[in-house]
N, CA, C and O atoms as a Tripos MOL2 file, in Angstrom:
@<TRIPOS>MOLECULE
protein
  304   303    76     0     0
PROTEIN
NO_CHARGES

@<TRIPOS>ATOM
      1 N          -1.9730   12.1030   12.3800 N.3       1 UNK1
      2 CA         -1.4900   10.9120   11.7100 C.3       1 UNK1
      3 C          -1.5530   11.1520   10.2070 C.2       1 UNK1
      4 O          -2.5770   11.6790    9.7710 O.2       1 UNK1
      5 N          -0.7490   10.8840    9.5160 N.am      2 UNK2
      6 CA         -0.7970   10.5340    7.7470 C.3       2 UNK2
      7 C          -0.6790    9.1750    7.8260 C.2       2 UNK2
      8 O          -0.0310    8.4070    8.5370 O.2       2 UNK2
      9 N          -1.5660    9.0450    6.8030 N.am      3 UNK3
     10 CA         -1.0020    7.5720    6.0280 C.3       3 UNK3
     11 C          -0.4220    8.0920    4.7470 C.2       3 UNK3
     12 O          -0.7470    9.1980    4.3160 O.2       3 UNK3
     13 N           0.3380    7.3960    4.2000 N.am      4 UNK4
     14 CA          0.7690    7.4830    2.2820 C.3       4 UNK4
     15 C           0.6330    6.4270    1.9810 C.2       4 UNK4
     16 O           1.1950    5.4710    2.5140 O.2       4 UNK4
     17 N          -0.5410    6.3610    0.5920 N.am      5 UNK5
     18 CA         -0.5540    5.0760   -0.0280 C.3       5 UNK5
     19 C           0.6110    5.0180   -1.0790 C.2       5 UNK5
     20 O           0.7010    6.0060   -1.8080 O.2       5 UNK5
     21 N           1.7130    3.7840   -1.3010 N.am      6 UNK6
     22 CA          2.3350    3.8000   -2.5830 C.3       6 UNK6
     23 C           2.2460    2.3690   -3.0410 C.2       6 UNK6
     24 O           2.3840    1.3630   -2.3460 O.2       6 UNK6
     25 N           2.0370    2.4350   -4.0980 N.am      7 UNK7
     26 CA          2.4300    1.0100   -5.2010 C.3       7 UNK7
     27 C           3.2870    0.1920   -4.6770 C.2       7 UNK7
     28 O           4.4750    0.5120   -4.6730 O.2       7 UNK7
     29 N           2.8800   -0.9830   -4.1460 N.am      8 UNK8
     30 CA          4.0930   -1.6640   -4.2130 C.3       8 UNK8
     31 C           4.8910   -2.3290   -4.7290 C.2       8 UNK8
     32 O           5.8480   -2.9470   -4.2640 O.2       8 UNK8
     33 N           4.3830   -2.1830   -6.0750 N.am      9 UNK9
     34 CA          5.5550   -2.8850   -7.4570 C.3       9 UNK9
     35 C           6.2670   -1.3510   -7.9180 C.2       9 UNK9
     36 O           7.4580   -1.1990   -7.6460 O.2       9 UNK9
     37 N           5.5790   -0.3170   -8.5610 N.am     10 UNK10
     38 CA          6.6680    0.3530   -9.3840 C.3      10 UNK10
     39 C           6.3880    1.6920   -8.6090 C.2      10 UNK10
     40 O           6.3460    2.7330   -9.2630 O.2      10 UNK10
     41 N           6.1240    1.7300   -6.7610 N.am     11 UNK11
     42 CA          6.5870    3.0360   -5.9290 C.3      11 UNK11
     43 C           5.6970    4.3110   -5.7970 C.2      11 UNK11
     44 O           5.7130    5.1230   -4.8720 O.2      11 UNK11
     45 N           4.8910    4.3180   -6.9520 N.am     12 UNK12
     46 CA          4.0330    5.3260   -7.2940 C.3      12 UNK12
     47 C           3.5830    5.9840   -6.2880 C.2      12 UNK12
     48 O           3.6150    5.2570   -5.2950 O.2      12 UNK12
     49 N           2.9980    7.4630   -5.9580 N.am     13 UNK13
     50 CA          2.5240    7.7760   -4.9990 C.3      13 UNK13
     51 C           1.0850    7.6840   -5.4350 C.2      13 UNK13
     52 O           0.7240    8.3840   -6.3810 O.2      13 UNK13
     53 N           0.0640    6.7270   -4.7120 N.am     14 UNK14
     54 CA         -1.1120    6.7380   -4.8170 C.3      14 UNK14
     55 C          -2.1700    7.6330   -3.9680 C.2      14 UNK14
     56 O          -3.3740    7.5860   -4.2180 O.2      14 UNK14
     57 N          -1.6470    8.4190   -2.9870 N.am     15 UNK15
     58 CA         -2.4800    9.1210   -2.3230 C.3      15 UNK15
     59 C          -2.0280    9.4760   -0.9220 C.2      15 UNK15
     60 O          -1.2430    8.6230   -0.5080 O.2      15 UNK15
     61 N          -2.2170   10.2710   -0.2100 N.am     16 UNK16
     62 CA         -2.4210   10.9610    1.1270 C.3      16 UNK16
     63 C          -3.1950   11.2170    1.7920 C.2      16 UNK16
     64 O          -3.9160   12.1600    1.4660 O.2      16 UNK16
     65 N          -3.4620   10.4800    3.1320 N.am     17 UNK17
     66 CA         -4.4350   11.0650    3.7490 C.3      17 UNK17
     67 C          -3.5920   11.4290    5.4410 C.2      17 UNK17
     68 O          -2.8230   10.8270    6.1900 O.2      17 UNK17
     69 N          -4.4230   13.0070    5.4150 N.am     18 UNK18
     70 CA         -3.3130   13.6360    6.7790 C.3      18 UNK18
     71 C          -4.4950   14.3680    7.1240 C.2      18 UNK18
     72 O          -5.2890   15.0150    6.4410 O.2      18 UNK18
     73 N          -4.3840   13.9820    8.9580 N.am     19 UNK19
     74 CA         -5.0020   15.1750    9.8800 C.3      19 UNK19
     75 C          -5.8680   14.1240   10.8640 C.2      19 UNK19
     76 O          -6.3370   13.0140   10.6150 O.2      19 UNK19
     77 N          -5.8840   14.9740   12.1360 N.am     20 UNK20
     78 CA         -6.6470   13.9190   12.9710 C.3      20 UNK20
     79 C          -7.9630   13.2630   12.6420 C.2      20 UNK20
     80 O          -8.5630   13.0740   13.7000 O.2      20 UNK20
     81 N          -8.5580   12.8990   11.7500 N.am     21 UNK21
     82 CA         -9.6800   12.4120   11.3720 C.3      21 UNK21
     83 C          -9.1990   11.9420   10.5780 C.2      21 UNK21
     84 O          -9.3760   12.5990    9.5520 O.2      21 UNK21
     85 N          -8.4880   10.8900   10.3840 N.am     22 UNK22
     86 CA         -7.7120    9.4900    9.6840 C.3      22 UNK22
     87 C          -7.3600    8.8730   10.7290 C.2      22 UNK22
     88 O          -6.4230    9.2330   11.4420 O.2      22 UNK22
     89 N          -8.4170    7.4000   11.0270 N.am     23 UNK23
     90 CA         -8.8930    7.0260   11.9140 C.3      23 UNK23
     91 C          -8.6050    5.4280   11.5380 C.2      23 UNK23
     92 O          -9.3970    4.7500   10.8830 O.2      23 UNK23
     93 N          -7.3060    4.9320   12.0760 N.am     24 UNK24
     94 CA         -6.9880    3.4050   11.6090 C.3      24 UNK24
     95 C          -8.6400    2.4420   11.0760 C.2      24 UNK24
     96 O          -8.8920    1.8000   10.0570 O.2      24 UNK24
     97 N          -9.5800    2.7940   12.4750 N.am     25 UNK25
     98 CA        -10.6200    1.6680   12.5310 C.3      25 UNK25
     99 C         -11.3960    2.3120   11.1840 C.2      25 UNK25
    100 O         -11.9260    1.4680   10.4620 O.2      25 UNK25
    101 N         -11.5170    3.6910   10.7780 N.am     26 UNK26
    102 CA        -12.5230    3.5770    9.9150 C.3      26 UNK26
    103 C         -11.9220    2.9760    8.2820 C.2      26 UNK26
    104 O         -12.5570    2.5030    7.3400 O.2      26 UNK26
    105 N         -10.4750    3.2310    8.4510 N.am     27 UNK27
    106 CA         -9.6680    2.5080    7.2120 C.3      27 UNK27
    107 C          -9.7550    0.8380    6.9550 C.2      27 UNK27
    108 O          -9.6620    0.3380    5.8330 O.2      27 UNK27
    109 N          -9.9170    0.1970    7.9940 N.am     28 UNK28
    110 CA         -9.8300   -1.2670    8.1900 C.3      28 UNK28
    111 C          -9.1210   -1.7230    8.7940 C.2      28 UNK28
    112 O          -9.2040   -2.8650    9.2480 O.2      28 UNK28
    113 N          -7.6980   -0.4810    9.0600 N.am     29 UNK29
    114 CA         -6.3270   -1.1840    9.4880 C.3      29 UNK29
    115 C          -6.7450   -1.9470   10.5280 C.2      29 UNK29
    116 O          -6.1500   -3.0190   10.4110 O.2      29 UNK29
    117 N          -7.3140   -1.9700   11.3040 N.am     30 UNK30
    118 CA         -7.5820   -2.3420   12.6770 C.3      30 UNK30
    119 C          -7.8900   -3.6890   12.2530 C.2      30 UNK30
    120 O          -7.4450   -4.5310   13.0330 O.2      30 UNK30
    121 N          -8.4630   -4.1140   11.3390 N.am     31 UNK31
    122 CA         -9.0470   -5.5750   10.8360 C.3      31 UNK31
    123 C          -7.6980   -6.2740   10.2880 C.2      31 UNK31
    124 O          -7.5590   -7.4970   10.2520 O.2      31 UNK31
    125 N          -6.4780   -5.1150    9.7620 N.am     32 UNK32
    126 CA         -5.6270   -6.7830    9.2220 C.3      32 UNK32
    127 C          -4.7380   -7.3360   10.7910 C.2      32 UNK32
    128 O          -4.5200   -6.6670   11.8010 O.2      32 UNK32
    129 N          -4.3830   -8.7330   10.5060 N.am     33 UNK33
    130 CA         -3.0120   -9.4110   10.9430 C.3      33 UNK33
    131 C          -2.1940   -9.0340   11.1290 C.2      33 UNK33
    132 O          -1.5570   -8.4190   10.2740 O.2      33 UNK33
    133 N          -1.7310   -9.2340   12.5160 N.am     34 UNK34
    134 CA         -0.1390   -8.1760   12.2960 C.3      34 UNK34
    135 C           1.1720   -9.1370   11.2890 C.2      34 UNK34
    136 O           2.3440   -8.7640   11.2310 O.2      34 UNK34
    137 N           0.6900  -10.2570   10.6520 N.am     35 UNK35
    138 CA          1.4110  -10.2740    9.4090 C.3      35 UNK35
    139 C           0.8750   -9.5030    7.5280 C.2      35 UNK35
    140 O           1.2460   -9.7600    6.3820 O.2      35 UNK35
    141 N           0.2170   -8.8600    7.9210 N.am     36 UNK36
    142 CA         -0.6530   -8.3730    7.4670 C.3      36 UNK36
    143 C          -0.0850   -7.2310    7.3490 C.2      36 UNK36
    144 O           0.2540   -6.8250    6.2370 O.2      36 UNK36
    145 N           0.1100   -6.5470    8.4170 N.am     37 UNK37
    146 CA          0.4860   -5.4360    9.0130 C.3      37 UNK37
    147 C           1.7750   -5.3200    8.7540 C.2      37 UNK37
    148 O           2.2940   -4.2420    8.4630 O.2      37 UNK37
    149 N           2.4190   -6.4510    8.8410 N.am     38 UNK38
    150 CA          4.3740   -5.9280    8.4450 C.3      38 UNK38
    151 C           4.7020   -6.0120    6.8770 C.2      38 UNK38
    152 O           5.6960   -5.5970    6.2800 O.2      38 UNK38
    153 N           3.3430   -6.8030    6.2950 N.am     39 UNK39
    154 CA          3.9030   -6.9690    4.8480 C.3      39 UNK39
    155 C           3.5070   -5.5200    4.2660 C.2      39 UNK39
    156 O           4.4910   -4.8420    3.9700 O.2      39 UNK39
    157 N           2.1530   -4.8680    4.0280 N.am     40 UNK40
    158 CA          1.7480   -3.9390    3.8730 C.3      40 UNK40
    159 C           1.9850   -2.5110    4.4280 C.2      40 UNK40
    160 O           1.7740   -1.5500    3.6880 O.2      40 UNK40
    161 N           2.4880   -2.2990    5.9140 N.am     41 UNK41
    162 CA          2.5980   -1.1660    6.4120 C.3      41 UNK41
    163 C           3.6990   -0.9760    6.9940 C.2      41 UNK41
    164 O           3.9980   -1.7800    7.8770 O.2      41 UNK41
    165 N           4.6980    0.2100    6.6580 N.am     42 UNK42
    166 CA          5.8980    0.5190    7.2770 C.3      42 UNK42
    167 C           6.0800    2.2170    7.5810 C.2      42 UNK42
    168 O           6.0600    3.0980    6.7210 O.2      42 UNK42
    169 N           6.2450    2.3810    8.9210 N.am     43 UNK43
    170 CA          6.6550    3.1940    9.8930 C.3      43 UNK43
    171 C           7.7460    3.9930    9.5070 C.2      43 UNK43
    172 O           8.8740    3.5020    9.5090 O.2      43 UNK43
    173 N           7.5330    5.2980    9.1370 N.am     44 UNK44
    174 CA          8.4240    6.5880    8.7120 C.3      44 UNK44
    175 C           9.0190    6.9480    9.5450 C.2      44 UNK44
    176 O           8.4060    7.1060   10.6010 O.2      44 UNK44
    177 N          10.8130    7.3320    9.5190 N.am     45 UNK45
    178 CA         10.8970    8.0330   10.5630 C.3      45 UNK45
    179 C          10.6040    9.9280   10.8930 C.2      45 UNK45
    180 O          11.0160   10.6320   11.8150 O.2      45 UNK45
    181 N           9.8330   10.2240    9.8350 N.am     46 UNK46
    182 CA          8.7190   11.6070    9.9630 C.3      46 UNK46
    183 C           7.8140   11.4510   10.4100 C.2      46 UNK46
    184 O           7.0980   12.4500   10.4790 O.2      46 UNK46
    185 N           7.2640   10.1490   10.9890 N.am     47 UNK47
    186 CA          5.8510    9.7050   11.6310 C.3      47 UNK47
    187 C           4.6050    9.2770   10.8930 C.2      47 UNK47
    188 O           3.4820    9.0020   11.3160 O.2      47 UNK47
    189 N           5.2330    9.3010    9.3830 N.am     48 UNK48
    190 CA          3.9570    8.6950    8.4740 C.3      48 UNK48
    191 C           3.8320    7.5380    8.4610 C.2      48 UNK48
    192 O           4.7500    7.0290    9.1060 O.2      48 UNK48
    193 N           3.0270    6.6690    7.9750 N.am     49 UNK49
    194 CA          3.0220    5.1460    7.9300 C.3      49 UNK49
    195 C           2.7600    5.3090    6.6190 C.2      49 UNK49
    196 O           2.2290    6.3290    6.1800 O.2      49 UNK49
    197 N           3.2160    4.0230    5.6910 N.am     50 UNK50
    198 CA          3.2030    4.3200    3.8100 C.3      50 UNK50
    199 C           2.5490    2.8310    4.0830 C.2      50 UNK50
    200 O           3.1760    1.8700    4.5290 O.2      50 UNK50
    201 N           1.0710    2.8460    3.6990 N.am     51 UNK51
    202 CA          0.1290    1.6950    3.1690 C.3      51 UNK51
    203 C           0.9440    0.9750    2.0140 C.2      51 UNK51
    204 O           1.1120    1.9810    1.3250 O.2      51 UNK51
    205 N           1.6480   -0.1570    1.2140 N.am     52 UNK52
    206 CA          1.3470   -0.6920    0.3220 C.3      52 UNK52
    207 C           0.3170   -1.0240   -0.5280 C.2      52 UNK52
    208 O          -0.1810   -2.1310   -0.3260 O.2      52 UNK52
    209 N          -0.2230   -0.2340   -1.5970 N.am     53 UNK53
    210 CA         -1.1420   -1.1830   -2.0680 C.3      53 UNK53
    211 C          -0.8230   -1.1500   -3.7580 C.2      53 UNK53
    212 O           0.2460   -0.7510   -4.2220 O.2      53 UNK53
    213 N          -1.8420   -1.5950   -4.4840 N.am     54 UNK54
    214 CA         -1.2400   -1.7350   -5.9600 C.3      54 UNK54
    215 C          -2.1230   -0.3420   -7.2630 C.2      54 UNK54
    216 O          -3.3140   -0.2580   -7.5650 O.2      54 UNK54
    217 N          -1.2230    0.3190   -7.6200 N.am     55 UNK55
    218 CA         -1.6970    1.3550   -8.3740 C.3      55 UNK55
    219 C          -2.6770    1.0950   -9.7880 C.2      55 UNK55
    220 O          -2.9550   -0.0090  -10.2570 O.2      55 UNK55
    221 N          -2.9690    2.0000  -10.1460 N.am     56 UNK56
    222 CA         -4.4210    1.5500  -11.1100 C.3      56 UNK56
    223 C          -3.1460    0.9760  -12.3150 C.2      56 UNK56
    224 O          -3.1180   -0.2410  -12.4980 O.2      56 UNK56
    225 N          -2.3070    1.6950  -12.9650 N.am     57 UNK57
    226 CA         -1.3440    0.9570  -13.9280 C.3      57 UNK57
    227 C          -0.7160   -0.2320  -13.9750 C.2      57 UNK57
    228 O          -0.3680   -0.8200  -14.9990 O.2      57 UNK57
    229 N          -0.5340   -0.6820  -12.5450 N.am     58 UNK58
    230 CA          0.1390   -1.9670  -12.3500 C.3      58 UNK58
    231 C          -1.0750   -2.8890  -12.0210 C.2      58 UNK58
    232 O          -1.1170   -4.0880  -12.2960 O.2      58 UNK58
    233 N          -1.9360   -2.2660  -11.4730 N.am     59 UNK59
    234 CA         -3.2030   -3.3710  -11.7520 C.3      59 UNK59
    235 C          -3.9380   -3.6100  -12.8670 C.2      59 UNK59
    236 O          -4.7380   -4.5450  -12.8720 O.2      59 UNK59
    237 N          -3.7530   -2.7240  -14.0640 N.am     60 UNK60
    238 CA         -4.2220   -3.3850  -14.8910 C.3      60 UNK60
    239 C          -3.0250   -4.2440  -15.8940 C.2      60 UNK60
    240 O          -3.2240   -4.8670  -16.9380 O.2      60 UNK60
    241 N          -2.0140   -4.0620  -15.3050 N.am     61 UNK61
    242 CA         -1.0550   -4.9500  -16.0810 C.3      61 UNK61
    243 C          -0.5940   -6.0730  -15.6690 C.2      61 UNK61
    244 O           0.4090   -6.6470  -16.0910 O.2      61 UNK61
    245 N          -1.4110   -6.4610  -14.7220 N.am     62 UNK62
    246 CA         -1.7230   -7.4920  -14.0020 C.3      62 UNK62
    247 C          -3.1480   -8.2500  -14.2380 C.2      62 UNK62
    248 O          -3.4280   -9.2530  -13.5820 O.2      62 UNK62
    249 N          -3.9350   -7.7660  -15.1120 N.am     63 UNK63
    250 CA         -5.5270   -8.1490  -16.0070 C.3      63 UNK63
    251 C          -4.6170   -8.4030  -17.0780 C.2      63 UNK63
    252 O          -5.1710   -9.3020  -17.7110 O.2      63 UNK63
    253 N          -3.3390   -8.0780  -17.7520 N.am     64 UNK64
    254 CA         -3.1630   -8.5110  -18.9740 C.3      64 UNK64
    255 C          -2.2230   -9.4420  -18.7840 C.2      64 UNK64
    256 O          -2.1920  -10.1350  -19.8020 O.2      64 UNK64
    257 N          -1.4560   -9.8040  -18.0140 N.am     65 UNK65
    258 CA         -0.7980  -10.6440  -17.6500 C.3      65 UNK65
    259 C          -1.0100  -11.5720  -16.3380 C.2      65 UNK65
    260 O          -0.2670  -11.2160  -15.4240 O.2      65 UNK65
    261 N          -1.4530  -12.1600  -16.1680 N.am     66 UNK66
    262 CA         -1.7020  -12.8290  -14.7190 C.3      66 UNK66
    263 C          -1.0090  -13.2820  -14.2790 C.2      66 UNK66
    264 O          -0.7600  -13.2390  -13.0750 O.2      66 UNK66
    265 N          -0.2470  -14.0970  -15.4170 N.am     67 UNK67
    266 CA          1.1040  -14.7890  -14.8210 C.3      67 UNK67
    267 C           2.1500  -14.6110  -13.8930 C.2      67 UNK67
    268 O           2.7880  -15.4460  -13.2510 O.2      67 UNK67
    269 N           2.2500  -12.7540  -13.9500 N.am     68 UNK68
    270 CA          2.9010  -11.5220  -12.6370 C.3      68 UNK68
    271 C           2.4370  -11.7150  -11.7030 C.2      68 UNK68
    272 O           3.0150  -11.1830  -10.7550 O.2      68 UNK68
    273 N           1.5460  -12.2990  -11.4620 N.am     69 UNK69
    274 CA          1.2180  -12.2170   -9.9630 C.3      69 UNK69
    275 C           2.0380  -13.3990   -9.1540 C.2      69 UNK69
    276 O           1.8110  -13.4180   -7.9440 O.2      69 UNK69
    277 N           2.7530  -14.1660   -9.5420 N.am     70 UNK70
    278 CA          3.5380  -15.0930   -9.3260 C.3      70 UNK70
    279 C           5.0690  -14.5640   -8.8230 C.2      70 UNK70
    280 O           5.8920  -15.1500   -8.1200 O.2      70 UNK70
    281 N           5.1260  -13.3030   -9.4230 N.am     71 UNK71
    282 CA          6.1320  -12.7370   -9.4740 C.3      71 UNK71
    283 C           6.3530  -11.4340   -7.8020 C.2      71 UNK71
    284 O           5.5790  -10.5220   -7.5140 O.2      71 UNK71
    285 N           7.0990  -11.6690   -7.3580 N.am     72 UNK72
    286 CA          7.5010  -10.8850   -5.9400 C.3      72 UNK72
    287 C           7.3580   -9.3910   -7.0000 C.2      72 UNK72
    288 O           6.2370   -9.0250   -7.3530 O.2      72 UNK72
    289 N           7.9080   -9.0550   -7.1880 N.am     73 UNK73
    290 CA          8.4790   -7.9060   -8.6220 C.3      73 UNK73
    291 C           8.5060   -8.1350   -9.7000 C.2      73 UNK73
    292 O           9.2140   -9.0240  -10.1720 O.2      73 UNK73
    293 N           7.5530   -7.2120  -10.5340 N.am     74 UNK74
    294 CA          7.6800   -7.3740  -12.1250 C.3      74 UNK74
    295 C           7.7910   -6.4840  -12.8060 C.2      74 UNK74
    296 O           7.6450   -6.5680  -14.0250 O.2      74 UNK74
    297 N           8.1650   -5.0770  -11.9970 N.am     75 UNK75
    298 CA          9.4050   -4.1190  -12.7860 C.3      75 UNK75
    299 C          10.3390   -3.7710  -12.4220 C.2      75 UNK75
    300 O          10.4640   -3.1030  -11.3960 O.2      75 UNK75
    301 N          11.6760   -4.2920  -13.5010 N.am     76 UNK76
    302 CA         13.0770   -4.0190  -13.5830 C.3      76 UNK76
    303 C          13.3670   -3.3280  -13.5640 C.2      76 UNK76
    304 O          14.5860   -3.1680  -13.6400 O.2      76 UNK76
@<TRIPOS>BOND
     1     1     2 1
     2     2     3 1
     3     3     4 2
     4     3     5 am
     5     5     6 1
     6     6     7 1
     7     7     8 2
     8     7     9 am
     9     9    10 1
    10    10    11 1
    11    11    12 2
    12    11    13 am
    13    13    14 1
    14    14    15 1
    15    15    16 2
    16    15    17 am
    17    17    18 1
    18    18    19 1
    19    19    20 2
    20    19    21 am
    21    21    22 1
    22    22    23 1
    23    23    24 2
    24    23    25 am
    25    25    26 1
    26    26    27 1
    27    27    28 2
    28    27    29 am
    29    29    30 1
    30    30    31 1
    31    31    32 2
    32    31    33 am
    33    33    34 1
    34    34    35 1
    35    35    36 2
    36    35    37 am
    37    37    38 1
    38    38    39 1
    39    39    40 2
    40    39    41 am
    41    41    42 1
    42    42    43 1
    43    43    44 2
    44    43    45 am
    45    45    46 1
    46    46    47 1
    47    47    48 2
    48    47    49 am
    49    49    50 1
    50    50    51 1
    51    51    52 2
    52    51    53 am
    53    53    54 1
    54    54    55 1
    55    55    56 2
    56    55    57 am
    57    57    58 1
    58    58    59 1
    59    59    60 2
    60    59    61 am
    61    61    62 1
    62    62    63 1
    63    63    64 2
    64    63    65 am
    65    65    66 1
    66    66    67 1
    67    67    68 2
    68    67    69 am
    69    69    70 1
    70    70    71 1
    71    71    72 2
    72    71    73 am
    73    73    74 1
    74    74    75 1
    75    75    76 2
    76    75    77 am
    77    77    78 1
    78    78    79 1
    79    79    80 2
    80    79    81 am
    81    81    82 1
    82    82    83 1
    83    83    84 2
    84    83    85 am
    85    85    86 1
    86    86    87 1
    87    87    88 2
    88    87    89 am
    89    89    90 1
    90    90    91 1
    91    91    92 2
    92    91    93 am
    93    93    94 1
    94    94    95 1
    95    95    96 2
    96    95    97 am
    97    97    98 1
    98    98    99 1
    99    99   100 2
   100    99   101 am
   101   101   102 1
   102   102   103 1
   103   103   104 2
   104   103   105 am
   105   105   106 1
   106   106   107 1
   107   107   108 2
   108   107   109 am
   109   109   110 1
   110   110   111 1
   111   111   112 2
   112   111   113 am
   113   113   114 1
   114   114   115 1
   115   115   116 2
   116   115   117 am
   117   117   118 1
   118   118   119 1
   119   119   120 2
   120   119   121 am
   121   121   122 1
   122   122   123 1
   123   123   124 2
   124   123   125 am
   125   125   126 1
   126   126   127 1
   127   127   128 2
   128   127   129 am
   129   129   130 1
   130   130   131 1
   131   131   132 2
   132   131   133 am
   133   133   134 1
   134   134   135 1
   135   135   136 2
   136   135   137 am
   137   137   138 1
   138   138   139 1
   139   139   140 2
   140   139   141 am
   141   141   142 1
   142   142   143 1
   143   143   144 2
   144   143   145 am
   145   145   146 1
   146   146   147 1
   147   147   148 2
   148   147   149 am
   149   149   150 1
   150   150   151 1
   151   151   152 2
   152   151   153 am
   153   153   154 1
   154   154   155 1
   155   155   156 2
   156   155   157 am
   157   157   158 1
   158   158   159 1
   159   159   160 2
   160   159   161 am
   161   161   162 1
   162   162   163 1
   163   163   164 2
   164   163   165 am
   165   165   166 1
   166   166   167 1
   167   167   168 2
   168   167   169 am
   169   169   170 1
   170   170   171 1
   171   171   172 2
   172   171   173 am
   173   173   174 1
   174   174   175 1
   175   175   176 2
   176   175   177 am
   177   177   178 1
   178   178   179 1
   179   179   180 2
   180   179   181 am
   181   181   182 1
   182   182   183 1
   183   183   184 2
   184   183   185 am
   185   185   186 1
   186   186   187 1
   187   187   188 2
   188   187   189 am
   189   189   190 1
   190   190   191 1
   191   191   192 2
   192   191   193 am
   193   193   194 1
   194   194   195 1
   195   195   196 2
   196   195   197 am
   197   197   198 1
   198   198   199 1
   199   199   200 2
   200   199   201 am
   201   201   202 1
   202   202   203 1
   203   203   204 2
   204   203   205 am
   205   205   206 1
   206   206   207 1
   207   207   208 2
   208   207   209 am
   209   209   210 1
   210   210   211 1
   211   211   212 2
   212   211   213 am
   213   213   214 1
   214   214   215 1
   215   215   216 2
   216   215   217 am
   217   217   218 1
   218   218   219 1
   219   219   220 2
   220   219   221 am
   221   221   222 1
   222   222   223 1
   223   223   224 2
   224   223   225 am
   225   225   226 1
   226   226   227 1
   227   227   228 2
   228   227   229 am
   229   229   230 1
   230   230   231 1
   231   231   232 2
   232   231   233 am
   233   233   234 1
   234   234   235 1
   235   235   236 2
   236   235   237 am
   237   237   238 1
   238   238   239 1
   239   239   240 2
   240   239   241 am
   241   241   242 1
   242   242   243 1
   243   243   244 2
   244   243   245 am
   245   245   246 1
   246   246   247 1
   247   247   248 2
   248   247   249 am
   249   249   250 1
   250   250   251 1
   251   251   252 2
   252   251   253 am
   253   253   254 1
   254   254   255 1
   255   255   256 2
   256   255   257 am
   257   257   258 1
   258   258   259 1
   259   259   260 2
   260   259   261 am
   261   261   262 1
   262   262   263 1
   263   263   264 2
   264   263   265 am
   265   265   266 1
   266   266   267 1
   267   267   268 2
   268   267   269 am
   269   269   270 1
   270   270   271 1
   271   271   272 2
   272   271   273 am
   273   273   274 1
   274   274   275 1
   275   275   276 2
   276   275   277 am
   277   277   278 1
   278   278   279 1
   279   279   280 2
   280   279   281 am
   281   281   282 1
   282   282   283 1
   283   283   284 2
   284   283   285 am
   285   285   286 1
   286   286   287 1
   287   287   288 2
   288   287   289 am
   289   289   290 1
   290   290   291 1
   291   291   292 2
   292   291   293 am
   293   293   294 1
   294   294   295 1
   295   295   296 2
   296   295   297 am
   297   297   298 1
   298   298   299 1
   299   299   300 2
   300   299   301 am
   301   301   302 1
   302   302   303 1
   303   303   304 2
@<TRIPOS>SUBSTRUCTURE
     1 UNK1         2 RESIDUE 1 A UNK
     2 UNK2         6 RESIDUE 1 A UNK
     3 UNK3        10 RESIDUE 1 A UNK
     4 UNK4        14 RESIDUE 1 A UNK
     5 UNK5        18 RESIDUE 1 A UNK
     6 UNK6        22 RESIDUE 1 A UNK
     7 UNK7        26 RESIDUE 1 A UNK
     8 UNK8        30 RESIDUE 1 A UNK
     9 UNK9        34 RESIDUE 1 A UNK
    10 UNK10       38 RESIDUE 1 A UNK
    11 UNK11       42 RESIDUE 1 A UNK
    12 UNK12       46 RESIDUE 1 A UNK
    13 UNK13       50 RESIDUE 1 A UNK
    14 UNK14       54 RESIDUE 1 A UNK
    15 UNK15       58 RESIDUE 1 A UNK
    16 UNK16       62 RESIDUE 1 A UNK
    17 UNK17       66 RESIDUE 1 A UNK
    18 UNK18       70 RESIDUE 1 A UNK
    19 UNK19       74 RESIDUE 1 A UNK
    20 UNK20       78 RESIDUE 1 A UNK
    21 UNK21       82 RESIDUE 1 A UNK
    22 UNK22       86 RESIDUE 1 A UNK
    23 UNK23       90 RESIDUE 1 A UNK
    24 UNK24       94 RESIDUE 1 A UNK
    25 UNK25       98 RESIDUE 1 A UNK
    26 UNK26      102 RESIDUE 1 A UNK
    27 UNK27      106 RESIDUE 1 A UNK
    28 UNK28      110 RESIDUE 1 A UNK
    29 UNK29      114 RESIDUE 1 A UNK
    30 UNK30      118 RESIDUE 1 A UNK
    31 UNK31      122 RESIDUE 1 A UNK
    32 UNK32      126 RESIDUE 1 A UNK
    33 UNK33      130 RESIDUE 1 A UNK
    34 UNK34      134 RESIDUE 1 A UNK
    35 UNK35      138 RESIDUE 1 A UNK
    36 UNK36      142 RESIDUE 1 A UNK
    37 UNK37      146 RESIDUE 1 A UNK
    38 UNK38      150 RESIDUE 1 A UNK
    39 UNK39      154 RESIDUE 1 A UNK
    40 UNK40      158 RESIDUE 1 A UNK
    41 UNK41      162 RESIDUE 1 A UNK
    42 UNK42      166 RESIDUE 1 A UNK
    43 UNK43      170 RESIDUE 1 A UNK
    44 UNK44      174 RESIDUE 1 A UNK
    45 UNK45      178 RESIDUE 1 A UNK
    46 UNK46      182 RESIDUE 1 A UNK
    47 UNK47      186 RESIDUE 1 A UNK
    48 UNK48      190 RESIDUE 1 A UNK
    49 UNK49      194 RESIDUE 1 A UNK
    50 UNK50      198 RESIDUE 1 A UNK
    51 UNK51      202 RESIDUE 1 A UNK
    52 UNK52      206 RESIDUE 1 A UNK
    53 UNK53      210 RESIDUE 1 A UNK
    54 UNK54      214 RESIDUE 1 A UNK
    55 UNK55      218 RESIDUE 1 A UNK
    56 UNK56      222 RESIDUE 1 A UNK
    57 UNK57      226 RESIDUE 1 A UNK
    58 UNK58      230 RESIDUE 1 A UNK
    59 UNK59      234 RESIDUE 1 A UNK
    60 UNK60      238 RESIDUE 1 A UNK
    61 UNK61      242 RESIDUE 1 A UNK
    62 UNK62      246 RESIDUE 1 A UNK
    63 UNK63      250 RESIDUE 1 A UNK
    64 UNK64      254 RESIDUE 1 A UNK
    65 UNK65      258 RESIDUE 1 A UNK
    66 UNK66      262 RESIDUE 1 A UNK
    67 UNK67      266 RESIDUE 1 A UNK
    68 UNK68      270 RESIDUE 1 A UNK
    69 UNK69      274 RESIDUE 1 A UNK
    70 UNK70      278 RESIDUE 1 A UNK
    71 UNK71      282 RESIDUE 1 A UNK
    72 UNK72      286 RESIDUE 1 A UNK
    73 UNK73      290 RESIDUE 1 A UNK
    74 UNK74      294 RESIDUE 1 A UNK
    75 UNK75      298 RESIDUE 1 A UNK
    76 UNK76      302 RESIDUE 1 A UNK
């Protein structure tokens, strides 16, 4: 199994984790919602799954602006 973490505002590749010892339950996946699950996680057709989550740049531009978080997308 791989997972790929990417940004989900501006795409970034945040990380890789590949090989049988990437283990949904020890990640948490097993703990979200499967609405949870469709907002955050989508199914490759190479067999990876790409985590959504938010990169260290867009999270801190989100400490300087808060108001973005209101925002679906806040780069054009």
């Amino acid at each position: 199994m791989t997972l790929v973490y990417q940004c989900r505002h501006c795409s970034q590749l945040i990380g890789r984790l590949e090989g049988e010892m990437v283990k949904p339950s020890l990640l948490g996946i097993d703990q979200l919602t499967k609405r949870e699950k469709r907002e955050m996680m989508e199914y490759n057709s190479n067999g990876e799954w790409t985590i959504f989550a938010i990169c260290d740049c867009c999270e801190e531009t989100f400490m300087h602006h808060p108001h973005y978080h209101e925002l679906d997308y806040f780069i054009q």
